[in-house]
N, C-alpha and C positions, 0 to 999 in steps of 0.2 A: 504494500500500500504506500504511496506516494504520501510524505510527508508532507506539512501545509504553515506557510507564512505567512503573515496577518502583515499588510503594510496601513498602518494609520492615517498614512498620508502618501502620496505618490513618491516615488524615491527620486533623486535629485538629476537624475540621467536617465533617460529610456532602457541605457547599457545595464546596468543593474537588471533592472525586471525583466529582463530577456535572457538574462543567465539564471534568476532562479527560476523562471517559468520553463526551463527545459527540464531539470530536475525536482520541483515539487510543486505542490498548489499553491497559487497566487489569491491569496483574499483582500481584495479593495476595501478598507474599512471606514474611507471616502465618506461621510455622506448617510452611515449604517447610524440609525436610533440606537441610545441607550442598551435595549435590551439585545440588538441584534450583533452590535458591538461586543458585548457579554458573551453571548451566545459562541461567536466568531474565537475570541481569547479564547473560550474552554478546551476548541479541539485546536489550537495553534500550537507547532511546535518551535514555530520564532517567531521570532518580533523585529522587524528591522523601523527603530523609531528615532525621531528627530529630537521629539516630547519626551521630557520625563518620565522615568517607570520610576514606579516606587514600588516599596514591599505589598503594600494593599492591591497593586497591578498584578505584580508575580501569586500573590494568591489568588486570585481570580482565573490563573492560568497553568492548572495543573500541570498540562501537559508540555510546558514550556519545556526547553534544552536550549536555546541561546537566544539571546538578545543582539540584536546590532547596533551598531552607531555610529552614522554615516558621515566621521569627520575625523579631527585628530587626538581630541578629547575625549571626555566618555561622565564628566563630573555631574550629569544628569542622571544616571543611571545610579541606581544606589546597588553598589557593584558587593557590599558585605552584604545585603538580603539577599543578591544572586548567587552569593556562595552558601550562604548557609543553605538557601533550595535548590542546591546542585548547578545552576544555571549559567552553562559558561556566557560570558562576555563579551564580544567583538568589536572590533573598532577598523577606522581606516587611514592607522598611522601611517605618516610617507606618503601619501597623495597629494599634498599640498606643499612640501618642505621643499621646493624651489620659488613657489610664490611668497611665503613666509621670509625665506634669504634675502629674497630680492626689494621686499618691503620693509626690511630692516635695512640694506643698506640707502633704501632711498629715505628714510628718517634718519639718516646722517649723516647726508648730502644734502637733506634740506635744515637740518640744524645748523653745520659746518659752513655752508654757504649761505645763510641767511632767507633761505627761498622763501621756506614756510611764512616768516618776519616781513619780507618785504612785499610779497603776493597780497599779506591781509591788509597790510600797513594802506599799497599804493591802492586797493579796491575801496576801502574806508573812506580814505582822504579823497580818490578821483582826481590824484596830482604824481607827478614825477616825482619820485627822491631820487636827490642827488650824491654821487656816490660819495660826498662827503660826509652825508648823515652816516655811510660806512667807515668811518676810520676811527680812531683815537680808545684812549681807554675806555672801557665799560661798555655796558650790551647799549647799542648792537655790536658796536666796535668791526675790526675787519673779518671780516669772510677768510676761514681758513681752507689749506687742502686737507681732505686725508690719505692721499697717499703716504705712506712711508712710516704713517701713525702705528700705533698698538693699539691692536682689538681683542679684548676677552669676555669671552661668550661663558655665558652659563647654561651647561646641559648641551652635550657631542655626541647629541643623537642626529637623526638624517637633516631638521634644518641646520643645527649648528655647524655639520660638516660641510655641507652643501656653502653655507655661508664664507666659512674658514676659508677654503675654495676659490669663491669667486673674492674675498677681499686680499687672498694671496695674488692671486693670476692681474687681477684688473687694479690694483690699488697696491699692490709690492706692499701690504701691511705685513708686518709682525702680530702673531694671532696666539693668543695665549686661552687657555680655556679651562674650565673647571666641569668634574665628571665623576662623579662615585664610582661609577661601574664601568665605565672604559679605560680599555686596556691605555696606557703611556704608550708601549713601546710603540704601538701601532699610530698615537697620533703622532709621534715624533716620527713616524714613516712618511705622514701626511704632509710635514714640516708644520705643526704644532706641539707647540709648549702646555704640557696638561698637567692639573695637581688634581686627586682627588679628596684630600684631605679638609674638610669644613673647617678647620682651624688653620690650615693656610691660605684662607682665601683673602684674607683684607692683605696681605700681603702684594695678593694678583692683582686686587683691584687697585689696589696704588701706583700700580706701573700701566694705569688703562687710561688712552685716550678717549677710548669709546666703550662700553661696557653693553654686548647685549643680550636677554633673558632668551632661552630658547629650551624653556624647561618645561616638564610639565608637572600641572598643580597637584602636592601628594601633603602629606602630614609632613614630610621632611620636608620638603620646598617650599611650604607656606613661610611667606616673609623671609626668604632666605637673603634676599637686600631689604636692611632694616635703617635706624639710626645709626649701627655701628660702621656698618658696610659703606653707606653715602659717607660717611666722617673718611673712609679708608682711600678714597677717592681724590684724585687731585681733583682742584680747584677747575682750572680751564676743562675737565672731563664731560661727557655727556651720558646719559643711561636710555637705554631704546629696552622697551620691552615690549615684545613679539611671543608670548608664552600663553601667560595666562592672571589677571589682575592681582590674583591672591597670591601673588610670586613677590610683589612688591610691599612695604608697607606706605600707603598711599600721604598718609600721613606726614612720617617722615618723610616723604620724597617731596612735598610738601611745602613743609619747613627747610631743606637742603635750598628749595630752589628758592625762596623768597628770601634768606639769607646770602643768596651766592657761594654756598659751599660747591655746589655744582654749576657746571654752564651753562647746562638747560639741559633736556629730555624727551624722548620721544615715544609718545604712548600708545597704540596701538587697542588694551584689554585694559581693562577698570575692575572695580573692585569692589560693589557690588556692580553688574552688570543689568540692563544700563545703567550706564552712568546716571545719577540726579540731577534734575534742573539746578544750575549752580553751582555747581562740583567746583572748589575753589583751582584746581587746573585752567578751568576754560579761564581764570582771568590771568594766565599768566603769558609774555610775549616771548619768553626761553624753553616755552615748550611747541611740539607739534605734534598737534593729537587726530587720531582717524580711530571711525566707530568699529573698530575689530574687522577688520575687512583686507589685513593682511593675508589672507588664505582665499578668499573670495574673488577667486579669476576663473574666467573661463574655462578655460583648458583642465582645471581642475573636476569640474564637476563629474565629467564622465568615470575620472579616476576614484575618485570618491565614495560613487554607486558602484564601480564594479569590485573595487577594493573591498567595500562590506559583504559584498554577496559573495563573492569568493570564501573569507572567511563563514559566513554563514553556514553553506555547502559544504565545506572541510566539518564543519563541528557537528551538523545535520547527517554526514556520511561516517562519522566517528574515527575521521582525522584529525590531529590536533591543529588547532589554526595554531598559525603562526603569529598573527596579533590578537593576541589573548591577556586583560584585561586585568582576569583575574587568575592563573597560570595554577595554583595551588586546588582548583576545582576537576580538574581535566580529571586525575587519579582517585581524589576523594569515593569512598563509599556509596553519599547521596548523589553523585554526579545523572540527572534526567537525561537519558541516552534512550533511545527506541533497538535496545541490542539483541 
């Protein structure tokens, strides 16, 4: 009997629902009432969803065996009620982490160049500046290169490498990076400098020109740049975070910038998301902020959908995916498998 996936809402590419519709039943849950909704969960054995599951969902769906989630995150899914009810986890890490590199370095080309600053500035005012309002001490002062600068990335997974990458090839940066669980030898094959050790990292951050998060949000990485980390930080530095808002303490990042411990910052993810009308960022002219849409490009999408359905498939066929979520559920006892 042909297993059956409940999609809540359309998946983000046609490519996805063409590779699971070869191999199980497609339930459009589009549009279905209440009850019919209900109905549809009880005999589902995935879930590929955008929305929130919570534990009250997963019981609702006996016959669940995985979950998907069709992005690089997964912090919607309450991923410890899918362990304790067997239920492995999916995601679609690496589908985006060329978009994500390439949107960090463009928040430090628009920091270091003043772009973000004078775009707002000249549409505001509806007048020229002239390049003298660029010179002399204090913001906005001159427009720098980064070539040649030092960049240290937090977390050398596919964006952070991807990134390391193109700021070696195209900007002759020096690229320093921080990593619990990657290997040194191997970034130092890359021509990166990596510590994994959380107590030498304000060390790293003091020799960073550019500093960018490309982590993802766990109990270890909440606030892993805090007040001590911005204090670690030189003065002329900048911090782009590309991750996820809770990676930052918004606060103190804050306070660094209104003081000028830092040079400004480039924000991308908030902290609660959305952001709040008022969010004391938007009034600051040394930051440059975009509503989380570093991963949100075209060419992505297709990757995306098919990247979660693939995993799907593998967990649904009693292969182990290979982006797996929650990795300690695969062997478990309770593991919901149709074996």
């Amino acid at each position: 009997m042909r297993k059956r996936v409940l999609l809540p809402s359309p998946m983000l590419h046609p490519v996805g629902e063409e590779l699971l519709r070869k191999e199980v039943d497609l339930v459009d849950g589009q549009g279905l009432d209440a009850a019919a909704f209900d109905a549809a969960l009880a005999e589902a054995h995935g879930l590929c969803a955008a929305s929130p599951v919570t534990a009250e969902l997963m019981d609702r769906a006996p016959r669940l065996e995985v979950i998907g989630f069709p992005g690089s995150g997964y912090e919607s899914i309450d991923v410890a009620a899918a362990s304790e009810r067997g239920i492995a986890v999916v995601y679609a890490a690496g589908a985006q982490y060329s978009a994500v590199a390439e949107h960090a370095l463009g928040l430090m080309l628009s920091l270091a160049k003043r772009i973000g600053y004078a775009d707002r500035s000249m549409h505001a005012g509806k007048r020229f500046l002239d390049r003298g309002h660029f010179s002399g001490d204090g913001f906005p002062g001159f427009p720098e290169e980064i070539g040649g600068k030092t960049l240290g990335i937090l977390g050398f997974g596919f964006i952070g490498r991807d990134l390391a990458r193109k700021a070696r090839l195209a900007f002759d940066m020096e690229v320093l990076a921080y990593d619990p669980y990657f290997d040194p030898v191997e970034a130092r094959r890359q021509g990166v400098e990596l510590i994994r050790r959380r107590r030498d990292l304000p060390a790293l951050l003091g020799r960073c020109d550019f500093v960018v998060l490309c982590l993802p949000l766990t109990d270890e990485s909440r606030h892993i740049v805090g007040e001590a980390e911005l204090a670690a930080m030189p003065p002329h530095a900048y911090l782009i975070n590309c991750s996820r808002g809770g990676t930052v303490d918004e606060a103190a990042l804050v306070d660094a910038l209104r003081a000028g411990r830092i040079a400004g910052a480039g924000v991308d993810v908030f902290d609660p998301e959305p952001a709040p009308d008022g969010h004391p960022l938007f009034d600051l002219d040394t930051v440059v902020l975009t509503p989380h849409i570093g991963g949100w490009v075209r060419e992505a999408l297709p990757r995306l959908a098919s990247t979660v359905a693939r995993e799907m498939l593998a967990a649904l066929q009693g292969e182990r995916p290979v982006r797996l979520a929650n990795p300690g559920v695969w062997d478990a006892p309770n593991r919901r498998a149709g074996r």
